[in-house]
N, C-alpha and C positions, 0 to 999 in steps of 0.2 A: 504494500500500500504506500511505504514510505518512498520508494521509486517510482511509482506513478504521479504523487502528489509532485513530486522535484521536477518528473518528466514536463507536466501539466504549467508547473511556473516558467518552466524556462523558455515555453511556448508562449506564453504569456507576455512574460519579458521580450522577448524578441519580435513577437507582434506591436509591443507598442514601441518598439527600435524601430520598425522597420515602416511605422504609422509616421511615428517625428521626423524620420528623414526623408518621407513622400512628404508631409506638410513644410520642409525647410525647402526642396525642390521646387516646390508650387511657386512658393514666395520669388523665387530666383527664375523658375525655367521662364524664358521667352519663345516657346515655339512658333508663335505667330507671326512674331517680328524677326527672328531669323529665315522663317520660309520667307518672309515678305525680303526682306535683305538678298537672300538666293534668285527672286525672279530676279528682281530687280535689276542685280549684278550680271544675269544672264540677257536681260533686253539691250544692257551695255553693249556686251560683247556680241549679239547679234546685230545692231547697230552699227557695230565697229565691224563685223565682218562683210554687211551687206554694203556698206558706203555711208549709210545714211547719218553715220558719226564722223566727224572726223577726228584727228588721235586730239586733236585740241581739246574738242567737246570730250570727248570718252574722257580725257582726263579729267575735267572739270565734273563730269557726273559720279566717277570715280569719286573726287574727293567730297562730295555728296553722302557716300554712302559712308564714303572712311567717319564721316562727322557722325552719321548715326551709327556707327559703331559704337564712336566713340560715347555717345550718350549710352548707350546699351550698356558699355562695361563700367560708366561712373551711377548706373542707378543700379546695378547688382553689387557695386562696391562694399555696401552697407549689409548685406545679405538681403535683402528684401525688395522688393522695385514694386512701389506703389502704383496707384491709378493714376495717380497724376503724372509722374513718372513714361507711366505706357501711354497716356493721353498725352505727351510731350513728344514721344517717341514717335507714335503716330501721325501724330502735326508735321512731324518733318518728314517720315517717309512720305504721304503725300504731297510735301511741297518739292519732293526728289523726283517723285515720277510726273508729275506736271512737267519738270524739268526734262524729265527725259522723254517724256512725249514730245514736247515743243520741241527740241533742239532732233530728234530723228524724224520730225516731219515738217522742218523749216524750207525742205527743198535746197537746203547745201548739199552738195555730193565732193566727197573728198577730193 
């Protein structure tokens, strides 16, 4: 009985380890904003491959996304990345892809 009851806590304990570091991940994961970062970085690069970027623009959208990076890894800095935080985050990715809309259908061709 005495090994079942020890079996019983240790499953216990380890359910609620394994609950706190799914809820520390919550606070931190961005999966949204990284899928959104991954199109994004790919509409560059098809841009840049089909003409409709030129390396000037590509670069300029580039450093676009380098900034919301950068806000990504100063709001997970603290362990947790708020809504305001992700609603900051978001504000800029779509003022990135307005950017990258206009500048691959401004009709420059490299």
């Amino acid at each position: 009985m005495k090994l079942h009851q020890h079996t019983l806590g240790a499953m216990i304990v380890a359910g609620l380890f394994s609950t706190a570091t799914l809820h520390v991940h919550a606070q931190t994961g961005t999966p949204g904003i990284d899928q959104r970062q991954a199109n994004q970085s790919q509409r560059i690069a098809n841009g840049e491959a089909s003409g409709t970027l030129s390396k000037r623009e590509a670069n300029r959208m580039k450093a676009g996304q380098a900034k919301v990076a950068g806000m990504e890894s100063a709001a997970k800095a603290d362990g947790k990345v708020t809504k305001a935080e992700r609603k900051a985050i978001q504000k800029e990715q779509n003022k990135q892809s307005r950017r990258i809309y206009r500048q691959k259908h401004d009709g420059n061709k490299r």
